[in-house]
C-alpha positions as CSV (number, residue, x, y, z in Angstrom):
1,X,72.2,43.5,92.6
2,X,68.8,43.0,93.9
3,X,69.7,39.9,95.8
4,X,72.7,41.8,97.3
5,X,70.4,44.7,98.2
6,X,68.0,42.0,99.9
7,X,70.9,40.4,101.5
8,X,71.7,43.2,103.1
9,X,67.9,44.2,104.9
10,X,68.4,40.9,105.8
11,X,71.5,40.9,108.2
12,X,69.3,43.9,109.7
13,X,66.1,42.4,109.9
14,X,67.2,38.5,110.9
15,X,65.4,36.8,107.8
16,X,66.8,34.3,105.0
17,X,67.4,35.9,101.4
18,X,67.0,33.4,99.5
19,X,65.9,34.6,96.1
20,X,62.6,33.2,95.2
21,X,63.9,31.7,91.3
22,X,66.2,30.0,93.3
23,X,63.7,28.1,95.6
24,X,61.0,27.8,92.5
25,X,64.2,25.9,90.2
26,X,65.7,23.6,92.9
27,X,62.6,23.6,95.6
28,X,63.4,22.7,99.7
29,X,63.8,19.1,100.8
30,X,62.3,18.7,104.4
31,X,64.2,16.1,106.8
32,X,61.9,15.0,108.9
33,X,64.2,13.8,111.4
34,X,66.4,17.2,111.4
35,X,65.0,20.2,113.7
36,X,64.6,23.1,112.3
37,X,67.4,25.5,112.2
38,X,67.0,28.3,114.8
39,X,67.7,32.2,113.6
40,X,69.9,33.9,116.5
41,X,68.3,37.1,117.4
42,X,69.6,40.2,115.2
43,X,71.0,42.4,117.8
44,X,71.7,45.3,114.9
45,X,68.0,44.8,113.8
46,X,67.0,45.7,117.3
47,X,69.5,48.7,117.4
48,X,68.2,50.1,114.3
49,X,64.8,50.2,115.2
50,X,65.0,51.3,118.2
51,X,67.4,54.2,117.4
52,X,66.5,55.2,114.0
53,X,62.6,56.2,114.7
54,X,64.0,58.2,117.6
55,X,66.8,60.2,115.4
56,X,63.7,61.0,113.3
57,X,62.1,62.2,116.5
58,X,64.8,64.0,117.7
59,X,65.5,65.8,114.5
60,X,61.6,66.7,113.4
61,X,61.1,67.7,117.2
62,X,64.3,70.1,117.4
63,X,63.3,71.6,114.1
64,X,59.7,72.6,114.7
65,X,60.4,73.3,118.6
66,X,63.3,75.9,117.9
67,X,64.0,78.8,116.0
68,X,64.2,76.5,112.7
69,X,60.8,77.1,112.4
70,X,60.3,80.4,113.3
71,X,62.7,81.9,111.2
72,X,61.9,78.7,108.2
73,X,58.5,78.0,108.1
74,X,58.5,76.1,104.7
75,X,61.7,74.5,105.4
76,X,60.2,73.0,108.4
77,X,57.1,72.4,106.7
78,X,59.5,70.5,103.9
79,X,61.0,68.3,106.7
80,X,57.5,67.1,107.6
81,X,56.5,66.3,103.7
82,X,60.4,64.2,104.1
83,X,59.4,62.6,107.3
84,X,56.5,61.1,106.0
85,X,57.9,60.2,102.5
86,X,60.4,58.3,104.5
87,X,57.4,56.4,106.2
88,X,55.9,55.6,102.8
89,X,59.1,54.1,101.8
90,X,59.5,51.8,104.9
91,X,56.2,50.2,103.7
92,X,56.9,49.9,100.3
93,X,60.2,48.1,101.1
94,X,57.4,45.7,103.1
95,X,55.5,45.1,100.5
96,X,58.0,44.4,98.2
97,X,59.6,41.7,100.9
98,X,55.8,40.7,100.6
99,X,56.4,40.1,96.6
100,X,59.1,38.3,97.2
101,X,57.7,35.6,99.7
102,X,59.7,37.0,102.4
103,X,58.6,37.9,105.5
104,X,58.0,41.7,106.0
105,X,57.2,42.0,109.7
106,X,60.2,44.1,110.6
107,X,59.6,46.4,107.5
108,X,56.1,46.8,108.7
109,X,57.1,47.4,112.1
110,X,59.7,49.8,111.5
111,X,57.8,51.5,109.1
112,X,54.8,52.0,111.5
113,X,57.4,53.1,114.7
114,X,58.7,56.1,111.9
115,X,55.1,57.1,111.5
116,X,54.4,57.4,114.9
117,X,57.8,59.6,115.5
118,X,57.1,61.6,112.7
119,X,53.6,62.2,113.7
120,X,54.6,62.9,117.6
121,X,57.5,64.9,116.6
122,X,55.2,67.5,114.6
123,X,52.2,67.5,117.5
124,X,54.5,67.9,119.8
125,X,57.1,70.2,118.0
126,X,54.5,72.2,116.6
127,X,52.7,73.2,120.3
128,X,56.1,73.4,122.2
129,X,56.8,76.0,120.1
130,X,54.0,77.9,119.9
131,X,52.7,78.1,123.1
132,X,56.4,78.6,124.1
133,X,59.3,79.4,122.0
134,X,57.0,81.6,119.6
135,X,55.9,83.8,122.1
136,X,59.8,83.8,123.7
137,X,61.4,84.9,119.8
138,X,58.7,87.3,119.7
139,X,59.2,89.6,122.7
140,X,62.7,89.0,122.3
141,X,62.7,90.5,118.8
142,X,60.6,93.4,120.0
143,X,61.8,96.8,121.4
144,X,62.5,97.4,125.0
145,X,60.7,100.9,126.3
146,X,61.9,102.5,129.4
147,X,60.4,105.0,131.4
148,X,56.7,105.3,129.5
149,X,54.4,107.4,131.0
150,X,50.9,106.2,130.1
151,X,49.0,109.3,130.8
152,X,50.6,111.0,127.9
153,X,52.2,108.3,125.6
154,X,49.8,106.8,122.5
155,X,49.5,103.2,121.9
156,X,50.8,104.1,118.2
157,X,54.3,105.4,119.8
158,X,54.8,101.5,121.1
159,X,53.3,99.5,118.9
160,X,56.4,97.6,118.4
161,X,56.8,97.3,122.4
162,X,58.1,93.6,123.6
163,X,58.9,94.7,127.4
164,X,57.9,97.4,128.6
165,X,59.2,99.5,132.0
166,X,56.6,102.7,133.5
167,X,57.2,105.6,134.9
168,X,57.5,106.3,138.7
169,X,54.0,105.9,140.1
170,X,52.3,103.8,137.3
171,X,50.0,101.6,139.0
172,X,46.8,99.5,137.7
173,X,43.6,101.0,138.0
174,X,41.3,98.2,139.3
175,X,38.6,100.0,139.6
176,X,38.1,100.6,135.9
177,X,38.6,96.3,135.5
178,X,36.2,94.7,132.9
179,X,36.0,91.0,132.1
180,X,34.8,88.7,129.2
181,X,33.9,85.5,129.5
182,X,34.1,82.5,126.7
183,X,34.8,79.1,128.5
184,X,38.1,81.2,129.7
185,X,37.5,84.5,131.3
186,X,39.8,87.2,130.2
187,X,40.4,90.0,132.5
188,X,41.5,93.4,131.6
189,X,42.5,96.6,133.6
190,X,43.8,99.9,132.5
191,X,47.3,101.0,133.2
192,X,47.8,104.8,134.5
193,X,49.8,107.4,136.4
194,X,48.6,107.5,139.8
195,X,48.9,110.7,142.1
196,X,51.1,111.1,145.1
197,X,54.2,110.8,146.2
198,X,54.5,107.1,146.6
199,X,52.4,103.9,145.4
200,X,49.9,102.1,148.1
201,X,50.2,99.1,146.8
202,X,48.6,100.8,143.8
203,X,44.7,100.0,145.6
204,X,43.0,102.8,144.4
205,X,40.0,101.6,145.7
206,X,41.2,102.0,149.1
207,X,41.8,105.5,148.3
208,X,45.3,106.2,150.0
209,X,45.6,109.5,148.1
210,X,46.5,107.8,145.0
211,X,43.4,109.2,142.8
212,X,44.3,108.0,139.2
213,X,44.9,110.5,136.2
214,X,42.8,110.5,133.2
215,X,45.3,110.2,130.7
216,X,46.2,113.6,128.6
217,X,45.6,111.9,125.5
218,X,42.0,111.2,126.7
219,X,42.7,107.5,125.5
220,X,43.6,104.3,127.7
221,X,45.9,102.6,125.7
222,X,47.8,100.8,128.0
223,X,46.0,97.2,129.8
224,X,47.4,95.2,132.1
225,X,45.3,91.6,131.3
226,X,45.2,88.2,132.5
227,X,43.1,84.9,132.3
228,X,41.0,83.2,134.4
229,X,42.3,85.5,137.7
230,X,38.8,88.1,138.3
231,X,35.8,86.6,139.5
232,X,33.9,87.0,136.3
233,X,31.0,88.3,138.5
234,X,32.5,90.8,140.4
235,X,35.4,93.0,138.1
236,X,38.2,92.6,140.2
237,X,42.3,92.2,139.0
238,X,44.0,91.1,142.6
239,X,45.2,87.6,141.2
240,X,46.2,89.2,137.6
241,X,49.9,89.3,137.8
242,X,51.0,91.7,140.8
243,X,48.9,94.7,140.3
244,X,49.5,95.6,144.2
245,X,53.4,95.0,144.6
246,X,55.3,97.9,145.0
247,X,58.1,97.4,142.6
248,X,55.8,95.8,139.9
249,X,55.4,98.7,137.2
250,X,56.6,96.8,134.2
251,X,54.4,95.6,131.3
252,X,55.6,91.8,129.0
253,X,53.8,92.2,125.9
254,X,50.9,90.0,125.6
255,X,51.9,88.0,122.3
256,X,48.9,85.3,122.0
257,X,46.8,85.4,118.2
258,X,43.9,83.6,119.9
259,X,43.4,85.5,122.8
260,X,44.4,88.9,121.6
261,X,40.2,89.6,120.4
262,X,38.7,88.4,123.9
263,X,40.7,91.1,125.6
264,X,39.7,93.6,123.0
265,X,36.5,92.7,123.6
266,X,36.5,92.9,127.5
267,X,38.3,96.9,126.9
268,X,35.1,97.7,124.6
269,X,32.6,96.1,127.7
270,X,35.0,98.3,129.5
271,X,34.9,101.4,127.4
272,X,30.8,101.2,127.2
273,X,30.4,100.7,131.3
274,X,32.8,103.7,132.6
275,X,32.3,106.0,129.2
276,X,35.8,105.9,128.4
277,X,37.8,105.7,125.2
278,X,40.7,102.8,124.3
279,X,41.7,104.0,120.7
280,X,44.7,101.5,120.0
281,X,44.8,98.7,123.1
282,X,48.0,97.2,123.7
283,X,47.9,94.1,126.3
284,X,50.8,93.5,128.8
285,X,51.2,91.1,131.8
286,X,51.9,93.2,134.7
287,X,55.1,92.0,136.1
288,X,57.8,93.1,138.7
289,X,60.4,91.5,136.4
290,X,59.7,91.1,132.5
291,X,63.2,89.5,131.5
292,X,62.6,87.1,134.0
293,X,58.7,86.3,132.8
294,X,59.8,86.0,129.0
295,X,62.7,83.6,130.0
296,X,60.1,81.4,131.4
297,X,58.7,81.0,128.1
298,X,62.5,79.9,126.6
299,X,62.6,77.4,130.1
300,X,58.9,75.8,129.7
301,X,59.9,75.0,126.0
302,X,63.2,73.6,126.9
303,X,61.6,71.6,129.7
304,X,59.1,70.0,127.5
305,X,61.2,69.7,124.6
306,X,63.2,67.1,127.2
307,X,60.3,65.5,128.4
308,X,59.3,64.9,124.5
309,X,63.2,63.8,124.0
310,X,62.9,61.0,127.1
311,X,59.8,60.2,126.5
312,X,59.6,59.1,123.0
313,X,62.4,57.2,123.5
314,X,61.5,54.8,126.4
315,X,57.9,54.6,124.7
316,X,59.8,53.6,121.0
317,X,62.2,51.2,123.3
318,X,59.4,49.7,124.5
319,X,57.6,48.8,121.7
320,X,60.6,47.5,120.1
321,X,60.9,44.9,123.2
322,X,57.2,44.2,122.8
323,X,57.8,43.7,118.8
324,X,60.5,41.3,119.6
325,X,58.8,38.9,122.1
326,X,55.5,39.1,119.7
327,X,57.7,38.2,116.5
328,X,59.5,35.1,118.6
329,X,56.2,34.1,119.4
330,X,55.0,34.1,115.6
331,X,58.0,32.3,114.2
332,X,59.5,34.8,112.6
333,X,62.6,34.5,115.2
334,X,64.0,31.1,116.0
């Protein structure tokens, strides 16, 4: 049975099977005037590894990209313990061809192509998904709030707010911006009611009548926030989203761990410098559209999850072409 099983790697890899009792018993006889015979190239060999790391890829990388992992954790976690088990194998099947005075190059080679596509699958899987598809399951498993007026709602009545769409003359009050800076420079601004009839682009510093309202329940609770788009010297929010568009009063919930404390700590700089009070800050991107915004998220994930699918497989084909040439050139071909 074990010759049969060895028999078989064979036809994939393109090497002899000859058990080694066999070759000990009877030994080889060498005709010097014969050439030697000439292995054709194993075409399913090729096939296999240039297909079968990728599948791994492709499977790993779907999992951990899409909402596998986001609604299974350890399952995805257990398909990364199984990815690498199956690596561990591959080189144990080398070194057993190794025992057996066979040669193990194509074990050893497929072996290491698996360990890179398990590897690249969970980098990349892993950061596709949560710098995209994270943040896109989580808005779109939060509530949808229309109509909120921030001079009188709490941040504790929309805690569980994903999108959120303001009341008629909400606007962002620039002149109340604060800014913190660690190696990124967060920028936050309060959202409120502004007076008047109409927006003026929501410039309150150009004073078109459009005095802001200190909210009712004497906290700001609502920010509108954004990275890397004020000065850092001066505190301004032009570039941060579309705080002077007339149709932009909607708020996409700001659903980043790691940059959720910077911005809390730009409302206290905020809180300290215009003796105001921010009891229970919730961060939004201030958007015209917010479906639109949180379906970029779902289309940047898609877009490198394609990119990852492409690219791992011309990079795998490659080195298979590369494994080939070297393994003609080392005699283990002929």
């Amino acid at each position: 049975s074990n010759f049969l099983g060895s028999e078989l790697f064979s036809r994939w890899w393109g090497t002899p099977a000859t058990p080694k009792s066999l070759t000990m018993a009877y030994g080889t006889i060498n005709n010097p005037l014969k050439p030697p015979r000439r292995r054709l190239l194993n075409i399913q060999g090729i096939c296999l590894c240039i297909f079968l790391p990728w599948l791994a890829f492709v499977a790993l990388y779907t999992i951990l990209t899409f909402s596998v992992a986001y609604q299974y954790p350890g399952f995805a976690t257990a398909c990364i313990v199984v990815g690498y088990l199956l690596v561990v194998l591959m080189f144990a099947l080398a070194y057993r061809a190794r025992r057996r005075d066979r040669e193990p190059l194509w074990y050893n080679f497929f072996g290491w192509a698996l360990l890179v596509a398990v590897t690249a699958a969970t980098i990349c899987g892993s950061l596709n998904h949560w710098h995209n598809m994270r943040p896109f399951y989580d808005i779109e498993n939060l509530k949808t709030y229309p109509n909120v007026d921030p001079s009188v709602s709490l941040g504790q009545q929309t805690m569980d707010a994903g999108r959120v769409y303001f009341a008629e003359h909400t606007c962002v009050e620039e002149t109340k911006a604060s800014w913190f800076k660690d190696n990124d420079v967060y920028c936050v601004a309060p959202i409120v009611m502004g007076r008047g009839p109409a927006q003026d682009r929501c410039n309150l510093r150009a004073k078109a009548g459009m005095d802001p309202v200190v909210p009712l329940t004497g906290t700001y609770d609502y920010w509108a926030v954004g990275v890397n788009c004020c000065s850092g010297v001066k505190p301004e929010f032009v570039k941060c989203g579309h705080p002077r568009q007339l149709r932009a009063r909607s708020g996409l919930r700001m659903m980043k761990d790691e940059q959720r404390s910077f911005f809390r700590l730009a409302v206290q700089q905020a809180e300290v410098a215009y003796g105001i009070a921010a009891n229970h800050p919730l961060f939004f991107y201030w958007t015209e559209d917010p479906v639109a915004d949180m379906l970029e998220y779902r289309d940047e994930g898609f877009r490198y999850y394609l990119i990852g699918l492409f690219g791992h497989f011309a990079i795998n084909a490659l080195g298979t072409v590369f494994a080939v040439v070297g393994f003609w050139k080392l005699g283990e071909m002929w």
